[in-house]
C-alpha positions in Angstrom: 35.7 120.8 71.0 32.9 119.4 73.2 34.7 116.9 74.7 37.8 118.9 75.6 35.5 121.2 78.2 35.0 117.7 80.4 35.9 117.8 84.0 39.9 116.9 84.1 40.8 115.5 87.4 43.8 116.4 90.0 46.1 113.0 91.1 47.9 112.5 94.5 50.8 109.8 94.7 51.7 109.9 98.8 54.4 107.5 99.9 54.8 107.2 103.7 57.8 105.7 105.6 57.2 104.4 109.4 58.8 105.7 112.2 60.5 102.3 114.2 59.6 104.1 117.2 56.1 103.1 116.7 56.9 99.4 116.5 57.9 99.4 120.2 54.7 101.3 121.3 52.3 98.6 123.2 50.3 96.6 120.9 46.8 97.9 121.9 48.2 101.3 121.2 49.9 100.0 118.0 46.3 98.0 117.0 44.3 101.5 118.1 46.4 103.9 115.7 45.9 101.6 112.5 42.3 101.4 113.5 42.1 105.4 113.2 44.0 105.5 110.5 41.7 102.8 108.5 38.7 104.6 109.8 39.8 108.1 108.8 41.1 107.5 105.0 37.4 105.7 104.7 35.8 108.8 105.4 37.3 109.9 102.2 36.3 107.2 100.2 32.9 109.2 98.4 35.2 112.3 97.5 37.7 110.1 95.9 39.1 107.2 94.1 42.0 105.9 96.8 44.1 102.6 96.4 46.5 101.5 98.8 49.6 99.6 98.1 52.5 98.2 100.4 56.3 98.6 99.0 57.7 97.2 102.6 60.7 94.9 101.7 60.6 96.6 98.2 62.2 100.0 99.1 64.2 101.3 102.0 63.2 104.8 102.2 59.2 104.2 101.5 56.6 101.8 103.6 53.1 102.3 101.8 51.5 104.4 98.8 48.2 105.8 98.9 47.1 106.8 95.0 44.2 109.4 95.4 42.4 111.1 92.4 40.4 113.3 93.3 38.0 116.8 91.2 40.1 119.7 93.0 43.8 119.6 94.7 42.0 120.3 98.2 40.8 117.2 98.6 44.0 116.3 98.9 45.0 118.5 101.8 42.3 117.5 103.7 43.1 113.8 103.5 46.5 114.4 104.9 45.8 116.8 107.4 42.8 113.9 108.7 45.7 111.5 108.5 48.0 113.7 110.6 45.4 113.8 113.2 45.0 110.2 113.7 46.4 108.5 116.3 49.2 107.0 113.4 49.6 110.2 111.9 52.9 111.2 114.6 54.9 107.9 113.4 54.2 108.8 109.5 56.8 110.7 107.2 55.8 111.4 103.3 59.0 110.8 101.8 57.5 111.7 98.0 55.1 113.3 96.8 53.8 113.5 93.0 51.3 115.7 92.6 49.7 115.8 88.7 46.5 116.1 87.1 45.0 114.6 83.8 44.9 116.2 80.2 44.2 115.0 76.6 47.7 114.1 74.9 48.8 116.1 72.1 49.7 113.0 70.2 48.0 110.8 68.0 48.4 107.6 70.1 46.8 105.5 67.4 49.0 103.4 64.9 49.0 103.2 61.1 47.7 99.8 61.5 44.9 100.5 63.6 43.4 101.7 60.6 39.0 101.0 60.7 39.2 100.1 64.2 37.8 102.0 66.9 40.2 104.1 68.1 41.6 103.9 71.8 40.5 106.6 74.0 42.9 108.7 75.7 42.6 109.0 78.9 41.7 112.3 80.8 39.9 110.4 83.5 41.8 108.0 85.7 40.1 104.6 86.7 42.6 102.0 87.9 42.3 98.4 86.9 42.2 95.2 89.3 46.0 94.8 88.8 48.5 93.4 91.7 51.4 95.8 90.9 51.7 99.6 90.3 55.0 101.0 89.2 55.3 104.5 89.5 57.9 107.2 88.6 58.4 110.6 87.6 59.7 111.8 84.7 61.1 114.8 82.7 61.9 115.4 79.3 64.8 117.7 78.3 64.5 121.0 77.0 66.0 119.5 73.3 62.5 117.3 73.2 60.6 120.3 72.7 62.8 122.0 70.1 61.8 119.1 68.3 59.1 119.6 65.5 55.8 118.2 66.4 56.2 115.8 63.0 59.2 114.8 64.7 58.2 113.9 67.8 55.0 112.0 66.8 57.1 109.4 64.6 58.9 108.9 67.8 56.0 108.4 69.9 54.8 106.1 67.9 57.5 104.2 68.0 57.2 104.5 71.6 53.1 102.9 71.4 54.5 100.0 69.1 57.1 99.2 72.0 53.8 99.2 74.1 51.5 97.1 72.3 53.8 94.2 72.6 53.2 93.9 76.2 49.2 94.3 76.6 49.1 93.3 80.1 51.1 96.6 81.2 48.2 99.3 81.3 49.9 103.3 81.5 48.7 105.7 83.2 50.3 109.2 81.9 49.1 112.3 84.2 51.0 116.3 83.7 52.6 117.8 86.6 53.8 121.2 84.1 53.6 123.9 87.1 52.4 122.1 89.8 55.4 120.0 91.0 59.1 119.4 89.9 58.8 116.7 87.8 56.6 117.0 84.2 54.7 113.5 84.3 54.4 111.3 86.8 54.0 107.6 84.9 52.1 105.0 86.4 52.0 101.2 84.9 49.2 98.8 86.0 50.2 95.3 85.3 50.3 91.6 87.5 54.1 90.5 86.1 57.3 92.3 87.1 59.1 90.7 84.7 56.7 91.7 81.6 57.6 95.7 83.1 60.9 94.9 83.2 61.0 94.0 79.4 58.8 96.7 78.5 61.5 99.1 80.3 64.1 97.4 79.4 63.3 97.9 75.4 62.1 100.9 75.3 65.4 101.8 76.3 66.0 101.1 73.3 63.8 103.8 71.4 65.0 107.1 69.7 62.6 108.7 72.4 64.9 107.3 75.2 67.7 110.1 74.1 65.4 112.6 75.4 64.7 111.6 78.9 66.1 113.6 81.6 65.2 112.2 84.6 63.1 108.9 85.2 63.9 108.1 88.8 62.9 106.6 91.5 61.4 104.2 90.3 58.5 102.2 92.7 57.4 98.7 92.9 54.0 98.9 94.8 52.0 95.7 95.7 47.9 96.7 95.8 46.4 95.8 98.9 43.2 97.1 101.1 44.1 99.2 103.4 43.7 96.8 106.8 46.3 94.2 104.6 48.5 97.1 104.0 48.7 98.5 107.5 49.5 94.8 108.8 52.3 95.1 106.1 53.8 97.7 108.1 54.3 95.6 110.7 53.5 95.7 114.6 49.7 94.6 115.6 47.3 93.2 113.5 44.3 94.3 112.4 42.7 93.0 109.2 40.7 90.1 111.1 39.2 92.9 113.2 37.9 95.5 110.6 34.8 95.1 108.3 35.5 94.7 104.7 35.1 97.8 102.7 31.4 97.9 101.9 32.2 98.9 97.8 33.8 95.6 97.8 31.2 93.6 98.9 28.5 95.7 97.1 26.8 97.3 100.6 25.5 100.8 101.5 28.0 103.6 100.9 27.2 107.1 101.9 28.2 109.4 99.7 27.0 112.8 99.8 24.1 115.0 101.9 21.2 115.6 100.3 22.0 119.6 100.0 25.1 118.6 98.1 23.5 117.5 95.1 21.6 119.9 93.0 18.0 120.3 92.4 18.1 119.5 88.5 21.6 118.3 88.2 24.7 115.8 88.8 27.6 115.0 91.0 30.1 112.9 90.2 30.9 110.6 93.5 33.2 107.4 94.2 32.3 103.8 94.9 35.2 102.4 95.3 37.3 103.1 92.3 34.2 103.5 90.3 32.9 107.0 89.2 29.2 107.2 89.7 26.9 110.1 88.3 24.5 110.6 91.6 21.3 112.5 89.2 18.5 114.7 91.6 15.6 115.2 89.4 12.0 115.9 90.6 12.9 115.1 93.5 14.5 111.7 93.1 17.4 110.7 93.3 19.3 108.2 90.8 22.9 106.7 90.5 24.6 105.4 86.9 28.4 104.6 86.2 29.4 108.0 85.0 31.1 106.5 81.9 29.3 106.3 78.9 29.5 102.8 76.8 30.1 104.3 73.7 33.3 106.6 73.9 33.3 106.9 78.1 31.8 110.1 77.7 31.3 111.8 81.8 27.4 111.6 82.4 27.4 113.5 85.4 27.9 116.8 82.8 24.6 115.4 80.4 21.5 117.3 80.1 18.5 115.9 82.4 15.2 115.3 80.3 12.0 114.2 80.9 9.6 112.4 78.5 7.1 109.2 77.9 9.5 107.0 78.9 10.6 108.3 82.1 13.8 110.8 84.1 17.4 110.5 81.0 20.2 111.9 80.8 22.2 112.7 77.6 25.6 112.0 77.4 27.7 115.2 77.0 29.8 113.9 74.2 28.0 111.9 71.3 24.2 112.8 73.0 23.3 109.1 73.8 20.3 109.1 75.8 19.9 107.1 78.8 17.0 106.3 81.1 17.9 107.3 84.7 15.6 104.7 86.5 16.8 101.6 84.5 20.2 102.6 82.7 18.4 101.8 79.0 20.3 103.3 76.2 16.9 105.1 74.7 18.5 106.8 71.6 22.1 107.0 69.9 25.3 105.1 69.4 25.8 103.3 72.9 26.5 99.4 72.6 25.1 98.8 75.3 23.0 100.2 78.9 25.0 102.1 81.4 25.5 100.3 84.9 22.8 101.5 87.3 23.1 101.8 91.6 20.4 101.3 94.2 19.8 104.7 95.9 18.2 105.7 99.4 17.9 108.1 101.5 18.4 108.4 105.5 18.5 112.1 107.6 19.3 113.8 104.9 22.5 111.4 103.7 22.5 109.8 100.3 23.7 105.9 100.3 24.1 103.9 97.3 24.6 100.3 96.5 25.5 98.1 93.3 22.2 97.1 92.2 21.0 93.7 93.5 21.9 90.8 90.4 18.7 88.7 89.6 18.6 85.0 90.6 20.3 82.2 88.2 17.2 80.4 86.1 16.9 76.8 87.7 
């Protein structure tokens, strides 16, 4: 019951199409635009997780995706009405929109088989992999699914899972849109071969599930790019040789929130890059650690701060796994393994972090 209080988050698939008109616009002004736009979605980057994808050449009616997960829906709105304001912003259409948020399933989504082995977490909190390809799609059950008996629909489920397993290079990412938009899930694959998708597709198909799908289109082939590589996808100018790599891939100072933001005895949960990072303030210090537990990827950023002989920990919310805040040390319960610490500083009252320096190969 413990678990099911943690922080679920709200997920943002915008698809934008560009206006033709802007390909005639003088290159400067062409080269200018992307710039703003690049700069502006950047700005965003410590309030949440965004990845960028091209689908030019894939799809007639869409240009680019930007997947954003975010804490609250009006991070969201705030994102778009930056991007309207940028000098881009007049050439941009969003032709779709999903709009979801995460929730624990109410299926086992374990097999028979999997019997003794640690059991795969489900996943209420969103953290894309490294993968080339996204496809994304909504989807709606009919009304006859959920006449179903829950026994009923587990067996087929499963079935469903053992498709899945098959084909462990696809990774799914399953968010709820019940309320909140006018499809029920939007369904997200991770994976770095097209074909292996379509065979997963193409035998699930096959399923007694697949008699209760109503709608499962469109469908959207999205290639993952940074976002300078994506705008020079769109055609026009080019820009990616003239803007600095994204410091959280190259491990640099990232501001991410102003000192006033964080409170005196507590958490908040940030982004670096895709990563979640718990950003601790505790007698006055602050501290970063990847918010995800080791041992069941329980959200540090809602643990309890303590202090003892060994230094500023925090206890992880969900199995109480204590960590030590200056060196990431699981100090007491069932983590593997230590929790991924960040360099932190502080300049006028903004908080940066950094990944923490790695120590020098032995000669």
């Amino acid at each position: 019951m413990e678990r099911d209080s943690t922080m679920r988050q709200s997920v943002k698939y915008t698809f934008y199409k560009l206006d033709e008109i802007f390909l005639r616009l003088p290159e400067e002004k062409q080269r200018q635009a992307k710039l703003d736009f690049i700069d502006t979605v950047r700005t965003f980057n410590r309030r949440m997780l965004l990845r960028s994808y091209t689908l030019v050449g894939l799809r007639a009616d869409v240009d680019f995706l930007l997947w954003e997960v975010a804490e609250e829906v009006e991070a969201f709105q705030e994102l778009e009405t930056a991007i309207r304001s940028t000098a881009l912003g007049p050439y941009l259409r969003v032709t779709r929109s999903f709009l979801s948020g995460t929730r624990r399933s109410i299926y086992d989504i374990s097999l028979p088989e999997d019997q003794g082995q640690p059991r795969e977490e489900e996943r209420i909190r969103i953290e894309p992999s490294d993968s080339r390809y996204l496809f994304v799609y909504p989807f709606i059950k009919t009304r006859a699914w959920y006449m179903l008996s829950q026994e009923e629909r587990q067996e087929m489920i499963t079935e469903h899972i053992r498709v899945g397993r098959k084909y462990p290079d696809i990774r799914l990412n399953t968010t709820y849109s019940y309320g909140i938009d006018d499809q029920e899930f939007v369904v997200a694959f991770e994976g770095d071969n097209p074909h292996d998708f379509i065979d997963l597709v193409a035998e699930l198909r096959h399923t007694q599930a697949s008699l209760y799908t109503q709608a499962d289109t469109p469908m959207h082939i999205c290639i993952a790019m940074p976002l300078p590589e994506m705008m020079d996808s769109i055609g026009g100018a080019k820009v990616s040789d003239l803007v600095q790599q994204d410091v959280t891939e190259v491990g640099g100072w990232l501001p991410v929130a102003q000192v006033e933001e964080v409170p005196a005895e507590g958490a908040l949960l940030v982004y670096y890059g895709t990563q979640q990072v718990a950003l601790f303030h505790t007698n006055g210090q602050f501290y970063a650690l990847n918010n995800r537990c080791p041992h069941a990827r329980g959200p540090l950023c809602e643990g309890t701060l303590h202090t003892n002989g060994q230094g500023p920990t925090v206890r992880c919310p969900w199995h109480e796994a204590y960590f030590s805040l200056e060196t990431g040390e699981v100090l007491e319960g069932p983590s593997p393994r230590d929790v991924e610490t960040f360099q932190v500083r502080v300049e006028d009252d903004t908080v940066y972090i950094a990944r923490a320096e790695q120590p020098e190969p032995a000669l």
